[in-house]
KOLPA-623237 format. One line per field, with one value per residue (C-alpha): residue number from 1; residue in one letter; x, y negated, z. Coordinates in steps of 0.05 Angstrom, whole numbers. Example, Ala and Ser with C-alpha at 12.3 -4.5 7.8 and 13.67 -1.06 7.14 Angstrom:
2
resi: c(1  2)
resn: c(A  S)
xx: c(246  273)
yy: c(90  21)
zz: c(156  143)
***
This chain:
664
resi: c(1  2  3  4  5  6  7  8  9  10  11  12  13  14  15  16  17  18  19  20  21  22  23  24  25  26  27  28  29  30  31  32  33  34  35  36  37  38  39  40  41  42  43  44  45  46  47  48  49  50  51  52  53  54  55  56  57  58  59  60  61  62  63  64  65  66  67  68  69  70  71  72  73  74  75  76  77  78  79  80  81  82  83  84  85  86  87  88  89  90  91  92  93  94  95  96  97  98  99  100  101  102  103  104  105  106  107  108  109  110  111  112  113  114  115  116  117  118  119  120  121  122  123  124  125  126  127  128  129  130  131  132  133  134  135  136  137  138  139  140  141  142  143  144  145  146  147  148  149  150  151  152  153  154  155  156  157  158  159  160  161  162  163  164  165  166  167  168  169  170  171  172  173  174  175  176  177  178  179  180  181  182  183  184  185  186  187  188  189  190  191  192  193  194  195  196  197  198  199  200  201  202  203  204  205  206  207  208  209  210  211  212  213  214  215  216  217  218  219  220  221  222  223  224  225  226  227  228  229  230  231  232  233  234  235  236  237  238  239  240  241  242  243  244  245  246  247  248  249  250  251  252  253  254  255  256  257  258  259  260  261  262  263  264  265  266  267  268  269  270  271  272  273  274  275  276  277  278  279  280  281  282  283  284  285  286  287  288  289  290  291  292  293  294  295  296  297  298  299  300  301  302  303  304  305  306  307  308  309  310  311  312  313  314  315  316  317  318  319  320  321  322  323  324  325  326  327  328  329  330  331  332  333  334  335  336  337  338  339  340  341  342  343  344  345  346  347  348  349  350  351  352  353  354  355  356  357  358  359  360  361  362  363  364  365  366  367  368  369  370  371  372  373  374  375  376  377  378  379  380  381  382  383  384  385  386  387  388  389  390  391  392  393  394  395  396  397  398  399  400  401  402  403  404  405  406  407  408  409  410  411  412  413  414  415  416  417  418  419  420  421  422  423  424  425  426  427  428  429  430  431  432  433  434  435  436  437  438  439  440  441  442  443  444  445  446  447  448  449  450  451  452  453  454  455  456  457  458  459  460  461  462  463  464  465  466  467  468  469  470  471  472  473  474  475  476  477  478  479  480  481  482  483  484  485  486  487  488  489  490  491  492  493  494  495  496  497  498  499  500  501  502  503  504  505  506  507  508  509  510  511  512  513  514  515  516  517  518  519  520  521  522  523  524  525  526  527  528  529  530  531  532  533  534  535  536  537  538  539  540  541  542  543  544  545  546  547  548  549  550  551  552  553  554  555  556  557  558  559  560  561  562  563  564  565  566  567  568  569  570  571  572  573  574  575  576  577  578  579  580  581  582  583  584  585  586  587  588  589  590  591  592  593  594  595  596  597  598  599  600  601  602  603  604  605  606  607  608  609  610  611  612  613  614  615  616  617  618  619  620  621  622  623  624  625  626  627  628  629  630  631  632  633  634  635  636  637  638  639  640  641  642  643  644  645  646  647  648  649  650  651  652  653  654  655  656  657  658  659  660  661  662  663  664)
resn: c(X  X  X  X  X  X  X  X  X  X  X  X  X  X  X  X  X  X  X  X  X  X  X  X  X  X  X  X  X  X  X  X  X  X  X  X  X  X  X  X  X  X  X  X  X  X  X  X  X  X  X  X  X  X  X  X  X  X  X  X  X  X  X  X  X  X  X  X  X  X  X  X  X  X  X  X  X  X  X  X  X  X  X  X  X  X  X  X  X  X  X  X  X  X  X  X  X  X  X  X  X  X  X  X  X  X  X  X  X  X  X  X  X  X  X  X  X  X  X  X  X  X  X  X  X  X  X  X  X  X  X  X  X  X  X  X  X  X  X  X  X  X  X  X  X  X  X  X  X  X  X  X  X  X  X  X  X  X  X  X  X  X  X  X  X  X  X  X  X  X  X  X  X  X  X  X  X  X  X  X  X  X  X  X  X  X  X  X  X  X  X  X  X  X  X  X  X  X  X  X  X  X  X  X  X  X  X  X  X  X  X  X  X  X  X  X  X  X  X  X  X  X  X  X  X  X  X  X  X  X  X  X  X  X  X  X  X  X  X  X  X  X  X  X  X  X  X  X  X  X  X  X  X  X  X  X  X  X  X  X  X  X  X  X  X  X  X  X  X  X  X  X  X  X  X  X  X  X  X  X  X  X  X  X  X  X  X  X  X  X  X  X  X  X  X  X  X  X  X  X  X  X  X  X  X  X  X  X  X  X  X  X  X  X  X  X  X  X  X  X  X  X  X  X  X  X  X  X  X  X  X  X  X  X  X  X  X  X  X  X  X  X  X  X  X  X  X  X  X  X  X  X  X  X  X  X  X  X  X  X  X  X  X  X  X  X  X  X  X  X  X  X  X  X  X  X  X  X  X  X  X  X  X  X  X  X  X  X  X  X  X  X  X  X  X  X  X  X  X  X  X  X  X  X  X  X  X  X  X  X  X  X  X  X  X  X  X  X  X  X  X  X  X  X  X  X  X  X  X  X  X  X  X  X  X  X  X  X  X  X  X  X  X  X  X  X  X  X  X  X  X  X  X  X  X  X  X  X  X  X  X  X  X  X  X  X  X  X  X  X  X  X  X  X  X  X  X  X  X  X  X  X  X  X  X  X  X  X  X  X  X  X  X  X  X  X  X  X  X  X  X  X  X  X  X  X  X  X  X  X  X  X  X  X  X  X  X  X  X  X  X  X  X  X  X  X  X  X  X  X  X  X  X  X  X  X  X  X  X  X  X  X  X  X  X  X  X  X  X  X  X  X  X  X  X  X  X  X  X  X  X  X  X  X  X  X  X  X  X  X  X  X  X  X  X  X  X  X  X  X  X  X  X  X  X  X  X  X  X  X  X  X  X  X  X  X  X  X  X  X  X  X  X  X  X  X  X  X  X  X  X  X  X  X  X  X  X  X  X  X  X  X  X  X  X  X  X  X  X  X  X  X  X  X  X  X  X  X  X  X  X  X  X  X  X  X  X  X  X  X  X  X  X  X  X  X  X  X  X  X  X  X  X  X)
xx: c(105  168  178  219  258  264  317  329  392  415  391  452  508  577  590  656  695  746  805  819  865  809  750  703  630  593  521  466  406  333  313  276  328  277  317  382  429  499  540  609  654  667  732  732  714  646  604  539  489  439  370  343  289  251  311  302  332  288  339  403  472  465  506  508  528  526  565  593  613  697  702  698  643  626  687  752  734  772  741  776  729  657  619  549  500  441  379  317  262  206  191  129  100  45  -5  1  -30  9  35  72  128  183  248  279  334  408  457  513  566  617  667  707  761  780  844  817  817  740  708  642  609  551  498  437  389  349  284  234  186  251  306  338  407  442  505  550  604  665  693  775  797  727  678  620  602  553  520  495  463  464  472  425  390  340  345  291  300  236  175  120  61  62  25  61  44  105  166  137  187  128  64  37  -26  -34  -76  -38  -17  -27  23  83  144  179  141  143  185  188  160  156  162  125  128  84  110  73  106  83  107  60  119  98  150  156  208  207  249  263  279  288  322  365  363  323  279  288  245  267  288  283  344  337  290  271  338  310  364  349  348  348  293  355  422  450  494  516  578  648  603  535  490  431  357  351  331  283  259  189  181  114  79  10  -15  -30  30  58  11  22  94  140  196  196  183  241  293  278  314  282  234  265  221  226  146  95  32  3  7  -63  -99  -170  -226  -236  -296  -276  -298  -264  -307  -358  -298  -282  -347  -349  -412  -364  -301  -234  -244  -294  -368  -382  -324  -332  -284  -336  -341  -413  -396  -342  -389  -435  -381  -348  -424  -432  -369  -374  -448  -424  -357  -307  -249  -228  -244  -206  -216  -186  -186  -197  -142  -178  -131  -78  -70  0  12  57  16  2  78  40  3  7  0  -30  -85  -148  -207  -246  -310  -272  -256  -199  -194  -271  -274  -209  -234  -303  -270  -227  -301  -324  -265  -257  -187  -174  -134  -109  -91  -36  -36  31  16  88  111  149  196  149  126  189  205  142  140  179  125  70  79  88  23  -12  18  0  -67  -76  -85  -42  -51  -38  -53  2  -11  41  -22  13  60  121  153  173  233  227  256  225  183  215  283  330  312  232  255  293  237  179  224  235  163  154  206  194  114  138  180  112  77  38  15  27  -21  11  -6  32  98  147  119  121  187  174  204  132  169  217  177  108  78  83  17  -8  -3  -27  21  -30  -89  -147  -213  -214  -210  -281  -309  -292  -267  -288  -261  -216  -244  -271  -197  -171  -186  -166  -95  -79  -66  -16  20  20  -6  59  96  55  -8  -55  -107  -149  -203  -265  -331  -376  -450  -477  -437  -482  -483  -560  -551  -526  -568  -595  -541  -497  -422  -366  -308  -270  -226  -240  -267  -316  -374  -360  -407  -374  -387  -355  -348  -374  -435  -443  -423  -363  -348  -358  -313  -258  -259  -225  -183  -143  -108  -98  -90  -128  -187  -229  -312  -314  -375  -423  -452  -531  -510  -495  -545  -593  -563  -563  -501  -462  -466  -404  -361  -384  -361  -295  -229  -166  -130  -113  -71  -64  -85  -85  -91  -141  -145  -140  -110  -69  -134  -184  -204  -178  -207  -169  -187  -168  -174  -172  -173  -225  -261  -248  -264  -274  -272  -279  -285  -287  -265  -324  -331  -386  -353  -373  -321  -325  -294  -272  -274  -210  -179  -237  -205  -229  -290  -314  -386  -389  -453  -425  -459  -459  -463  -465  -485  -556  -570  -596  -543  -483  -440  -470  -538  -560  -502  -546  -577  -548  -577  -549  -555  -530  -505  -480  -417  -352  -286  -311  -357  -347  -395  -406  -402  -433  -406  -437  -391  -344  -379  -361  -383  -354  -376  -360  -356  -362  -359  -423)
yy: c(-173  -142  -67  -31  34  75  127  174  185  244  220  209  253  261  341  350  300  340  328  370  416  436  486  437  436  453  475  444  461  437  420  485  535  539  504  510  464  492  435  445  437  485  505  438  397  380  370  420  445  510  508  566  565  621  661  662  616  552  519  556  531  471  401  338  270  213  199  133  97  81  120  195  199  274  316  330  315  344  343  285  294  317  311  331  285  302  248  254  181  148  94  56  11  -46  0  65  137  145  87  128  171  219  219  289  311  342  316  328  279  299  251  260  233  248  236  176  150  145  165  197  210  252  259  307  293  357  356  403  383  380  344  284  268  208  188  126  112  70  52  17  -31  -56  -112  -64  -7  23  94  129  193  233  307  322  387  425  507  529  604  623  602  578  536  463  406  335  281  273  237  176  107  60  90  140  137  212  268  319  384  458  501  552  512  549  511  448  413  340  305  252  255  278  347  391  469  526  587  656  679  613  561  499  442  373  337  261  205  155  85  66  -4  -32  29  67  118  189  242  316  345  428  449  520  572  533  487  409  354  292  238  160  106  71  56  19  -29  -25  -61  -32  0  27  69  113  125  193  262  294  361  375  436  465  527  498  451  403  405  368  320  308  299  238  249  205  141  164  158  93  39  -6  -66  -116  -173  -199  -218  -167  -199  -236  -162  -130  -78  -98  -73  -109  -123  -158  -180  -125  -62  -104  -119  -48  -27  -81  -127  -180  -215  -236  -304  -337  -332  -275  -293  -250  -286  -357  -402  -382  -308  -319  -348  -298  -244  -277  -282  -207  -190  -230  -210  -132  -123  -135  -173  -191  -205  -199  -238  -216  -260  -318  -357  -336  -310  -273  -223  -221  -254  -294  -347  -375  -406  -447  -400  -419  -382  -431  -456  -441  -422  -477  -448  -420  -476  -449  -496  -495  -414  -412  -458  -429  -361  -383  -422  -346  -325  -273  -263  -292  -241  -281  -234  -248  -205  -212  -171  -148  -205  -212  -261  -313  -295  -292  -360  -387  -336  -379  -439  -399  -371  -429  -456  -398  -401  -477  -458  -408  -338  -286  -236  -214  -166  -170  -123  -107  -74  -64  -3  -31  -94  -151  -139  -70  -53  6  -10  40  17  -20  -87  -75  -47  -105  -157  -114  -117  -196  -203  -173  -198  -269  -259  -232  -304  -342  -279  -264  -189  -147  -100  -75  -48  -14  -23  25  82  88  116  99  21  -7  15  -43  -90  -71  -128  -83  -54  -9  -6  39  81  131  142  106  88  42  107  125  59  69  138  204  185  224  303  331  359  291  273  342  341  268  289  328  291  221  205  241  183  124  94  91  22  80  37  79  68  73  86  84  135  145  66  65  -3  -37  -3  -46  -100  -118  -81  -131  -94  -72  -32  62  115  110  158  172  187  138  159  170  262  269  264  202  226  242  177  158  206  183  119  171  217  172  124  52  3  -42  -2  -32  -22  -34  -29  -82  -116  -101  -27  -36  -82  -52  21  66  107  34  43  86  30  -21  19  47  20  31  6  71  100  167  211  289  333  387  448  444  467  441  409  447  413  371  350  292  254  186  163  74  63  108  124  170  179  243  253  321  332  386  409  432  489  472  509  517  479  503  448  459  383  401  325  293  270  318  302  247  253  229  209  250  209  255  231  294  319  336  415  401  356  372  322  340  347  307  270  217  258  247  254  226  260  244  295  294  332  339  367  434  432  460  441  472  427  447  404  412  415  354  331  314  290  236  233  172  199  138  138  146)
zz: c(69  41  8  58  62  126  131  179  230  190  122  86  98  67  61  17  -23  -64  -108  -165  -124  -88  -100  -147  -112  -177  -148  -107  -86  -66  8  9  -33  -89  -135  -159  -204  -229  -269  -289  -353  -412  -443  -485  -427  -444  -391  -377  -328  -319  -275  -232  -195  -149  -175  -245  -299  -314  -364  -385  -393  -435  -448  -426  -440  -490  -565  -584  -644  -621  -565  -540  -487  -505  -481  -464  -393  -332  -268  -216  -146  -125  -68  -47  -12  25  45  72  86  79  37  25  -29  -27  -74  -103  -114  -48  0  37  -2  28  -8  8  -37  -39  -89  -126  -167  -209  -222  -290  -333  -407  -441  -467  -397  -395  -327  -321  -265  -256  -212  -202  -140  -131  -91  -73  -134  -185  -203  -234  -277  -299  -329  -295  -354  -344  -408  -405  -450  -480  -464  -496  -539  -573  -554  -618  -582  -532  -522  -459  -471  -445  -454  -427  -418  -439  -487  -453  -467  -484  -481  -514  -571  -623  -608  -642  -633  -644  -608  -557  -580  -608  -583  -540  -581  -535  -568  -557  -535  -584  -644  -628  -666  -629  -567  -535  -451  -406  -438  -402  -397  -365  -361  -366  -296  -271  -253  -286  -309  -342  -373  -369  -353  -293  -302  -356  -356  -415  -453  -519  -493  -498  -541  -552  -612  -619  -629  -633  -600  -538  -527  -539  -547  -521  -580  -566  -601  -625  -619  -548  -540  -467  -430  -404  -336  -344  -319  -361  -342  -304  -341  -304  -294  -254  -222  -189  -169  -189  -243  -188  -163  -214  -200  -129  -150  -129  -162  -213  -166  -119  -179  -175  -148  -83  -93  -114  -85  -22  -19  -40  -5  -74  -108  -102  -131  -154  -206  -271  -326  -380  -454  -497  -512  -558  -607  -611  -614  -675  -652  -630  -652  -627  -654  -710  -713  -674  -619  -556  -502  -505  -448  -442  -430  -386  -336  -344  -334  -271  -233  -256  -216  -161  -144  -163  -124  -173  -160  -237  -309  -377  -427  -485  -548  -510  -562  -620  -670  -651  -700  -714  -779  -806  -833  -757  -749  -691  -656  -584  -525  -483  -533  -524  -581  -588  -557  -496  -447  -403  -353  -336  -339  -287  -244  -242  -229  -163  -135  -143  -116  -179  -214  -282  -324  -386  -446  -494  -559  -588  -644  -647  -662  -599  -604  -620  -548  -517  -540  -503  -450  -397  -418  -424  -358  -321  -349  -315  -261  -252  -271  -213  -262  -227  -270  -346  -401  -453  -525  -585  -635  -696  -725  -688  -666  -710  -756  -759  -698  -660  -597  -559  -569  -532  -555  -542  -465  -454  -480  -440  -376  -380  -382  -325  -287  -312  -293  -219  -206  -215  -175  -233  -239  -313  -345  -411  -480  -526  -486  -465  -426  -349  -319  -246  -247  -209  -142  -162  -195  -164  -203  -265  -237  -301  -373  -433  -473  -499  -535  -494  -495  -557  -605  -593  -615  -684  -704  -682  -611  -559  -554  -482  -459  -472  -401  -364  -403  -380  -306  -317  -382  -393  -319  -287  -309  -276  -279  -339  -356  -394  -385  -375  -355  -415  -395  -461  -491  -552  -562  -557  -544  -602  -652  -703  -680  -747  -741  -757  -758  -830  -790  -767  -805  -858  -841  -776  -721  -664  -590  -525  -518  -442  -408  -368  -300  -322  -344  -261  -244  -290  -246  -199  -237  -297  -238  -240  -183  -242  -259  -313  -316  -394  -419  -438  -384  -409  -393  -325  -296  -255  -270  -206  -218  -226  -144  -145  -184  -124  -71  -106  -80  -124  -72  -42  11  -7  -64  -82  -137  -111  -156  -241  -298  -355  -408  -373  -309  -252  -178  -149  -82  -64  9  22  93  125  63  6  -64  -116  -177  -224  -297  -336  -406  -466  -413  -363  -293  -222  -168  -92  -60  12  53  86  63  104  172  229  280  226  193  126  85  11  -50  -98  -177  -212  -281  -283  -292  -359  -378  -440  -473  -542  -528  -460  -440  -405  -362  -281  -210  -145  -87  -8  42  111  109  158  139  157  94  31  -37  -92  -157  -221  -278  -351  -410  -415  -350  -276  -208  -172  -99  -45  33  71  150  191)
***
């Protein structure tokens, strides 16, 4: 099986191609006239742009471009040629939110030269659901050069409110911030912007390849600057990541947006067939819940529990299992010159656990903790990988815990983007699948290397094991913020969500809050429904084991299928609720949650496919149920429904419903 692109007879057409005695073609619009992108040059020859859309200004005039250290990238430009492009296809990928994606956008390049005889060109793709810029430099008479910054900005012609975490270089893991755009002060991307007239927007990048990310700066009033993780050293010809703007009438909207995957380049492999989707347990949550160990006395990942693990997902459904910690200890320091990442602890016997796993026909997913120290992993990577491969794992969790990488160097910068693309591309040559942690955040690049199936890059799960934990909006502002930019191993699931079941047990951990009360801020059933709404074609169960067996809601997990075909964002608002449906092959899957406001959903079935009964099973928040003071409480319930149907869905505060319609 090979990614493919499919374009249509009139998809790519050449409208003007003008020299500099000619009119300049300076605006473009969107497929449906909503949006409008003017991009020109001031009196110094700098380089700018201005958005409208539905009329009215979105971003006012504002600059573009990069600075370097020995050359003049910023201005002085005159404007050579421009033409406008126009494309509309369909493209598919082997797994996704969406397997099937129309690419349906008008362009515009500028093509410039300064007196320095650099050329810039320019080009904005505007679609429908927003638009996208990037810079191609050609630099004469060098080998390389360094970019110091950029000037990219973003004046937005009005405040509106904001949801972002800080532009942090090292770590995503923050809680979200809801506040006036016009006092934020930094952010990292996607930064989420609803305006008072209702147009929603978010700013965010496309991939990213060989290059620092970007955060925004304020500037002044509402105007952002885009500033780089670090300096980039780049040769004579390259090409940045694109800028993007977001645009939508709706909070969904935004969700249901493909805009950042069709700034992407193609697939780059020729066989996708060993790439698949799947749902995971795994030893982890016990360490972070502190009753177990990554290595030592109290070691989690033992040879023992692995077994027991691997018959729990192959009698349950569940195609993999993590086992994190399974080469003892990892953690980072210095005084381990010969840690190896292909040595086992010595109560975890790898080749036994692997082999058991493929007789069960269950997917090992090794896990290598780097803790930052990443180029003691690079140097073994190529090694290390081929042992895996030999072995028959196909899939791998890789983690940088720590403030930053080794040396100092920001994990957002250049170097740490280069280092977290070979790993991936090194892992796809030996058809080995990536799950990442504490890597550079999602910009779209699993529609070339679809192997790069999920990774973290924000505040998950972990943080209510052993601090006050993530608070009930957490959930209902990741839609429409971190998740725009690709999918998220959240890793939900937790049934026990006051730990009831480790009470009594000793707590090993020296790490979290002194004093706090640790527990998971939603009701149960809204911890099903999560399984739904936070996305990942590798969608992790996590909870202990003990809290699943036997459990009646643990149904829903069985008969979930991330391997979807198509997806929508319902109806929602920005950290206040969100209904998302997922349909795999002829069945579908939905999930709500809800904020600390309990709220009433009426839920047309209009997604269900016409003159098809369903049997609905409903696992919904009991009416008695609240995330402070009964979060346990559930009920399932089954319907017969059609698309001609409509429910009503009462979720309690922080709670949810996830339902399964499944074919009659």
């Amino acid at each position: 099986m090979k990614c493919f692109y499919h374009i249509s007879a009139l998809a790519l057409v050449l409208l003007a191609g003008l020299s500099i005695a000619c009119r300049p073609v300076t605006e473009v619009t969107s497929p449906d006239g909503r949006i409008v992108v003017r991009a020109g040059l001031d009196e110094a020859g700098m380089p700018h742009y201005a958005v409208d859309v539905d009329g009215q200004p979105l971003i006012g005039p504002s600059p573009l471009g990069l600075t370097a250290e020995t050359v003049n990238l910023a201005d002085g430009f005159h404007l050579l040629s421009s033409q406008k492009e126009k494309q509309d296809g369909i493209w598919h990928q082997p797994w996704g939110e969406n397997k099937e994606i129309r690419d349906r956008h008008q362009a515009l390049v500028l093509r410039l030269q300064n007196a320095d005889g650099v050329r810039l060109d320019i080009e904005v793709r505007v679609f429908d659901d927003g638009l996208g810029l990037r810079y191609t430099y050609d630099v004469p008479a060098t080998d390389s050069l360094t970019v110091c910054g950029e000037q990219t900005t973003f004046a937005f012609a009005d405040d509106a409110t904001s949801w972002s975490i800080p532009g942090d270089f090292n770590s995503y893991e923050h809680l979200y911030r809801k506040m006036p755009l016009s006092q934020v002060t930094d952010a990292n991307t996607p930064l989420t912007l609803k305006f008072a007239d209702t147009r929603y927007a978010s700013v965010h990048e496309a991939a990213i390849v060989d290059f620092p990310e970007m955060v925004l700066r304020r500037t002044d009033g509402t105007a952002f600057r885009a500033a780089l993780a670090s300096e980039a050293r780049v040769p004579q010809r390259f090409s940045t990541p694109w800028r993007t703007v977001q645009v939508a009438r709706t909070a969904v909207g935004l969700v249901n947006s493909s805009l950042i995957l069709n700034l992407n380049e193609p697939c780059a492999l020729e066989d996708v067939s060993w790439i698949k989707p799947m749902k995971y347990i795994g030893v982890w949550w016990g360490m972070h819940l502190g009753i177990e160990s990554w290595g030592g006395a109290h070691h989690g990942a033992t040879t023992d529990a692995a077994l027991r693990y691997i018959d729990f997902a192959a009698a349950n459904n569940i195609q993999g299992v993590l086992f994190e910690g399974w080469n003892d200890a990892w953690l980072g320091s210095d005084a381990l010159p010969d840690f190896d990442f292909t040595r086992a602890a010595p109560d975890f016997d790898v080749e036994r656990v692997v082999a058991y796993a493929r007789e069960k026909g269950i997917e090992y997913i090794s896990h290598n903790e780097t803790g930052g120290n990443f180029r003691r992993f690079e140097a073994q990577l190529e090694r290390s990988l081929d042992w895996a491969q030999a072995l028959g794992i196909h899939c791998l969790k890789t983690g940088y815990a720590g403030g930053g990488l080794y040396g100092g160097i920001p994990r957002h910068s250049q170097t740490g983007v280069q280092h977290f693309q070979k790993v991936v591309e090194e892992a796809a040559r030996r058809q080995i699948m990536v799950d990442a942690h504490e890597v550079i955040k999602p910009s779209g690049l699993r529609r070339t290397w679809p192997n790069f199936m999920t990774r973290e890059c924000a505040r998950g799960m972990e943080y209510n094991g052993w601090s006050a934990g993530n608070p009930p909006s957490h959930h209902e502002i990741l839609p429409y913020t971190r998740l725009l930019a690709g999918p998220l191993d959240y890793t939900p699931g937790v049934f026990d969500v006051l730990y009831r079941s480790i009470q009594g047990r000793p707590q090993l951990r020296s790490w979290g809050q002194p004093g706090t009360q640790c527990r998971v801020n939603t009701t149960l059933a809204k911890q099903i429904a999560n399984w739904v709404v936070l996305y990942s074609p590798m969608q992790m169960a996590c909870d202990l084991l003990e809290n699943y067996e036997g459990h009646p809601a643990f149904q829903f997990f069985r008969d979930y299928d991330p391997d979807c075909d198509a997806s929508l964002a319902l109806q929602g608002e920005v950290g206040e609720y969100i209904a998302v449906v997922r349909r795999a092959g002829d069945r579908f899957f939905y999930g709500a949650t809800t904020d600390e406001t309990a709220r009433t959903l009426t839920q047309p079935l209009t997604f269900l496919r016409p003159g098809v009964t369903y049997t609905a099973t409903l696992y919904a928040d009991a009416p008695d149920a609240d995330w402070q003071t009964n979060p346990y409480a559930y009920v399932i319930e089954r319907r017969t429904v059609t698309s001609a149907d409509t429910l009503t869905l009462q979720l309690a505060a922080s709670g949810g419903c996830a339902i399964s319609f499944l074919p009659l």
